[in-house]
VEXKE-165824 format. One record per atom (N, C-alpha, C): x, y, z; atom name; residue in three letters. Coordinates in steps of 0.05 Angstrom, whole numbers, padded with zeros to 5 digits. Layout:
BEGIN
{node {X Y Z} "CA" "ALA"} ...
//
This chain:
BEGIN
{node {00017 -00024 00000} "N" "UNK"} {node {00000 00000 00000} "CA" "UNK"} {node {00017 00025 00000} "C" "UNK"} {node {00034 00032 -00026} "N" "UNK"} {node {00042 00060 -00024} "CA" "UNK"} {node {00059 00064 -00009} "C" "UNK"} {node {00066 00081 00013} "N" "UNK"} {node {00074 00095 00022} "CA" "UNK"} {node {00077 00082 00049} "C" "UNK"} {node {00056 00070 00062} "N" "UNK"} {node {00043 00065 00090} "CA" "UNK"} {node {00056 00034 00095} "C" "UNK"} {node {00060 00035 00120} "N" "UNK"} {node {00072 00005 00134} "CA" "UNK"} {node {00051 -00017 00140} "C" "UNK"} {node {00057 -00041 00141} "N" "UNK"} {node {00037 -00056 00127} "CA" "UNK"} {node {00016 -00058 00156} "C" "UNK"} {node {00018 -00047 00170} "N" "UNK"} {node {00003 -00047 00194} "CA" "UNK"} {node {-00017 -00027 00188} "C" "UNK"} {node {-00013 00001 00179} "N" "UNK"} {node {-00025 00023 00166} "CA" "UNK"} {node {-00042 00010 00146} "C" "UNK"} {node {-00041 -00001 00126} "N" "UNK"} {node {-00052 -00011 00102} "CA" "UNK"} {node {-00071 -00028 00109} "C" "UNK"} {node {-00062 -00048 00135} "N" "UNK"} {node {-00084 -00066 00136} "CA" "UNK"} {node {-00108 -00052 00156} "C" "UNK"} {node {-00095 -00033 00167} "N" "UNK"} {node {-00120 -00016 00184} "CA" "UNK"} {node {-00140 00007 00165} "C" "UNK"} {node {-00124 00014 00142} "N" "UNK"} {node {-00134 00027 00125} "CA" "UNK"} {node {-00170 00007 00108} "C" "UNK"} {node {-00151 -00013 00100} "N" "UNK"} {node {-00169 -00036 00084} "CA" "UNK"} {node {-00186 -00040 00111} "C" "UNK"} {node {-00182 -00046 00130} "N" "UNK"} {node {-00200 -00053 00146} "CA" "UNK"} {node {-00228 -00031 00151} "C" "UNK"} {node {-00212 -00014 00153} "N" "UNK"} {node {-00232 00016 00169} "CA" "UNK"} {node {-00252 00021 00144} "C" "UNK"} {node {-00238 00021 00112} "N" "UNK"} {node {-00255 00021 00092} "CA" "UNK"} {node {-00280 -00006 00086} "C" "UNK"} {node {-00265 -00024 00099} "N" "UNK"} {node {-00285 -00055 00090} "CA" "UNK"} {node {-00315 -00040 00116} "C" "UNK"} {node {-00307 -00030 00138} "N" "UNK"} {node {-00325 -00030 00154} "CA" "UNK"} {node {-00346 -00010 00145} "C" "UNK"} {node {-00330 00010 00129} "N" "UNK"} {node {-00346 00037 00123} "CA" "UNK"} {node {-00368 00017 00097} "C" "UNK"} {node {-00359 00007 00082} "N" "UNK"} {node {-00376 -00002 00065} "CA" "UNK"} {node {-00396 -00019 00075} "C" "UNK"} {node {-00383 -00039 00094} "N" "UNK"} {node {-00404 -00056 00105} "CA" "UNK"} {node {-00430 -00040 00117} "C" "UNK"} {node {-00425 -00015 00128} "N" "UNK"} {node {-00451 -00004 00140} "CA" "UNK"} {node {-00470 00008 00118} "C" "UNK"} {node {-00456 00017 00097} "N" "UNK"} {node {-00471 00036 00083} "CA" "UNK"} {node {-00479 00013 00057} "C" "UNK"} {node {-00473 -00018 00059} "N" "UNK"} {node {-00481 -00026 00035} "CA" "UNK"} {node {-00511 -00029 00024} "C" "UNK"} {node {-00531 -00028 00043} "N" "UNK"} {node {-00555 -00026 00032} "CA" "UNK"} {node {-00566 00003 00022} "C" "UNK"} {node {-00548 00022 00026} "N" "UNK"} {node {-00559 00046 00008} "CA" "UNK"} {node {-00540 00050 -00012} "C" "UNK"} {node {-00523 00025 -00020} "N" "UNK"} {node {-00512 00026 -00050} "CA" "UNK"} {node {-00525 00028 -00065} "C" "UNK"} {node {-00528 00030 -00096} "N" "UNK"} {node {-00538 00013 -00126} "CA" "UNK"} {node {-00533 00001 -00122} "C" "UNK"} {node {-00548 -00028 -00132} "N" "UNK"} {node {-00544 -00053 -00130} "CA" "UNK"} {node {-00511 -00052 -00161} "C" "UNK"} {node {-00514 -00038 -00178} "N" "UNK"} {node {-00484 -00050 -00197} "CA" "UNK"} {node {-00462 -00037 -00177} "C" "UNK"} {node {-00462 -00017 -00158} "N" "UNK"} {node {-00444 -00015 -00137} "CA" "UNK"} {node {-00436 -00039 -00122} "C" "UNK"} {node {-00458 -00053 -00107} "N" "UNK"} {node {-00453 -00067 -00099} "CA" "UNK"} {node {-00442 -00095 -00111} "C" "UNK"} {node {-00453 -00096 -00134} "N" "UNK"} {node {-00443 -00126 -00153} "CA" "UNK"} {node {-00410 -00122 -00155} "C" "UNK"} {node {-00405 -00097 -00156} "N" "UNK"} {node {-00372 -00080 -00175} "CA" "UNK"} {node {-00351 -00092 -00154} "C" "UNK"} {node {-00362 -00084 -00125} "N" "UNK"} {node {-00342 -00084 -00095} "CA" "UNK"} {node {-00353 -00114 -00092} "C" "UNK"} {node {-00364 -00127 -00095} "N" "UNK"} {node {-00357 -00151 -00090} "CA" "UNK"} {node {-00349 -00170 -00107} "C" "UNK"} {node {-00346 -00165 -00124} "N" "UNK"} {node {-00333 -00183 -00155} "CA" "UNK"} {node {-00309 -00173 -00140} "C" "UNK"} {node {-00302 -00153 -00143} "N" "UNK"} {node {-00272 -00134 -00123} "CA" "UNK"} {node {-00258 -00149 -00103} "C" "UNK"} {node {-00277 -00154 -00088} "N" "UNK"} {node {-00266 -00173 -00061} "CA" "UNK"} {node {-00263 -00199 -00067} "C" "UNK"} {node {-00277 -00212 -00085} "N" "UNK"} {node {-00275 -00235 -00086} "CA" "UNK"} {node {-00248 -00240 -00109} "C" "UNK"} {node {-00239 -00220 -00129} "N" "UNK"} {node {-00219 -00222 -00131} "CA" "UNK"} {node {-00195 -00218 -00125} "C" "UNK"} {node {-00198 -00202 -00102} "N" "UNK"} {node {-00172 -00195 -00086} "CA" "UNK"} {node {-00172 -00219 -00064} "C" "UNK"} {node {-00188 -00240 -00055} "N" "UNK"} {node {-00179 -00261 -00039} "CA" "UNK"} {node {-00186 -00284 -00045} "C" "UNK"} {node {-00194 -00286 -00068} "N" "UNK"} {node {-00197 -00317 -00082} "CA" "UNK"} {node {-00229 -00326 -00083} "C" "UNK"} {node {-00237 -00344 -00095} "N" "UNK"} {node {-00267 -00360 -00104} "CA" "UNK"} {node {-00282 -00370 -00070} "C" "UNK"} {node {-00252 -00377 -00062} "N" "UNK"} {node {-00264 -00393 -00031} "CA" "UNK"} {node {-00274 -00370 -00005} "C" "UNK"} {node {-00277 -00350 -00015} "N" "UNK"} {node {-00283 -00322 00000} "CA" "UNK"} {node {-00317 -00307 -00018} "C" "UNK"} {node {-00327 -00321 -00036} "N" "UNK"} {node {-00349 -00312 -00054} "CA" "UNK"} {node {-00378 -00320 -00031} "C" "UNK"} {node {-00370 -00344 -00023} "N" "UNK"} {node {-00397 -00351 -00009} "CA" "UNK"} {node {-00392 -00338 00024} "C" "UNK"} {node {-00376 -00339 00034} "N" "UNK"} {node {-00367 -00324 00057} "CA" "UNK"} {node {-00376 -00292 00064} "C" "UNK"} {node {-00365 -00279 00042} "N" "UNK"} {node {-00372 -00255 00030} "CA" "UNK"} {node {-00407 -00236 00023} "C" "UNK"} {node {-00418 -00262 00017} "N" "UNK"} {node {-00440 -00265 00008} "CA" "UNK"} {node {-00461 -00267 00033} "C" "UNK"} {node {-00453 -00287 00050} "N" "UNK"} {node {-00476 -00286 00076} "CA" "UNK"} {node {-00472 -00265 00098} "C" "UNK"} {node {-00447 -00243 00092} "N" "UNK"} {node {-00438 -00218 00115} "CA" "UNK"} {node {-00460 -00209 00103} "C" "UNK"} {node {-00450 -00201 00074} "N" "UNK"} {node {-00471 -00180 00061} "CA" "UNK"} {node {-00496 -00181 00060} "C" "UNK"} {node {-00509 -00200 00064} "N" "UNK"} {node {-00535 -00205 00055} "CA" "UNK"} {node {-00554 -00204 00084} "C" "UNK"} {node {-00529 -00203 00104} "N" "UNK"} {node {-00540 -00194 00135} "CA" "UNK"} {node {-00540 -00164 00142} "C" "UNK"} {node {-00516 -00153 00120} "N" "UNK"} {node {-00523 -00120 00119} "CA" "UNK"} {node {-00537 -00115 00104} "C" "UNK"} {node {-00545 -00121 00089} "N" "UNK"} {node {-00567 -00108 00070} "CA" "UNK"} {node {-00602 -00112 00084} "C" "UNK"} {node {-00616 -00086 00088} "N" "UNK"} {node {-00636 -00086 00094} "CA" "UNK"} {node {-00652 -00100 00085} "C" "UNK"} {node {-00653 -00098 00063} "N" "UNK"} {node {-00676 -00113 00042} "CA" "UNK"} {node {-00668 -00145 00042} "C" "UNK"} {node {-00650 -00159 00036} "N" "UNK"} {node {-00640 -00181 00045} "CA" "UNK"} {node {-00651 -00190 00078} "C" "UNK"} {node {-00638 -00179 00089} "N" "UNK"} {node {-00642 -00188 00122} "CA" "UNK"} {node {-00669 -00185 00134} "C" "UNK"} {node {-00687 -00165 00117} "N" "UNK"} {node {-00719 -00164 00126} "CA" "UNK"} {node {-00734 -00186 00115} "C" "UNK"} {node {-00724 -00206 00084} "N" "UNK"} {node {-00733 -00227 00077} "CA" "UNK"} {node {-00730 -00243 00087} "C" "UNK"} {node {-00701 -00252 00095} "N" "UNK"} {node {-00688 -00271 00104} "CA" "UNK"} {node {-00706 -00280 00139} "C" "UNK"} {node {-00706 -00252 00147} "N" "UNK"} {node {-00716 -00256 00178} "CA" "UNK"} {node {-00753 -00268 00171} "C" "UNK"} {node {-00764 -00256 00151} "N" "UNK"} {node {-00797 -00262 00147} "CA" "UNK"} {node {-00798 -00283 00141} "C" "UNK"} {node {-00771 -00304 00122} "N" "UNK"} {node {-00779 -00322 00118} "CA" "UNK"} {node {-00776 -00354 00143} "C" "UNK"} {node {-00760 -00342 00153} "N" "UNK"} {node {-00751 -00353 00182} "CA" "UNK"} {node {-00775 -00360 00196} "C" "UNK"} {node {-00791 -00328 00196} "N" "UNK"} {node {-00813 -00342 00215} "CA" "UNK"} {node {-00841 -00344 00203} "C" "UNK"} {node {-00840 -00351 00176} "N" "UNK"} {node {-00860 -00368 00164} "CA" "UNK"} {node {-00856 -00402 00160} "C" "UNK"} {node {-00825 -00408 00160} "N" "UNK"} {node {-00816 -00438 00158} "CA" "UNK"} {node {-00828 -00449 00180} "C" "UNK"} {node {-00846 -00479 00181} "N" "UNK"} {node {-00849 -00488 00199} "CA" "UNK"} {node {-00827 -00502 00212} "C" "UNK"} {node {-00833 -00516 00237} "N" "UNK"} {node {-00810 -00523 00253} "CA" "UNK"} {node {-00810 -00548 00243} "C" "UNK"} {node {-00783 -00562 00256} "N" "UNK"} {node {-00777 -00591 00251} "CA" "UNK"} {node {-00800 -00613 00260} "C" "UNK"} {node {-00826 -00599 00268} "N" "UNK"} {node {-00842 -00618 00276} "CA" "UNK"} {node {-00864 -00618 00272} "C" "UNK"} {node {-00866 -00606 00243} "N" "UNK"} {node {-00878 -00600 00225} "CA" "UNK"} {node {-00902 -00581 00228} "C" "UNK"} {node {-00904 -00568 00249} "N" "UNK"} {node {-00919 -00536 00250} "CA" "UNK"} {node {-00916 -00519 00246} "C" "UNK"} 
//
């Protein structure tokens, strides 16, 4: 990273991963497709599904389905 010691850089990447993580449900969705094709090329294929269930817990619209469908599934005992 430039200029910065690799302690700097990974606090940098970090502080930015977090800034995005909050604000990713008021992305565009091709924003969001762009930064995560992004990430998943900067740490490999085995980081795509990983990547995928953070986000889909930050995203409002995701996590308000996800939670409705939760409590429409019946239970294991069949109610």
């Amino acid at each position: 990273m430039n200029n910065l010691s690799v302690e700097a850089g990974e606090r940098v990447v970090r502080t930015l991963g977090e800034g995005v993580i909050k604000l990713w449900s008021s992305l565009p969705q091709p924003i969001q497709q762009d930064l995560f094709e992004a990430a998943v090329a900067a740490e490999g294929e085995d980081m795509r599904a990983q990547l995928a269930v953070l986000l889909h817990g930050a995203h409002t619209r995701t996590a308000d389905g996800l939670k409705a469908r939760a409590l429409m599934e019946p239970d294991s005992k069949g109610g």
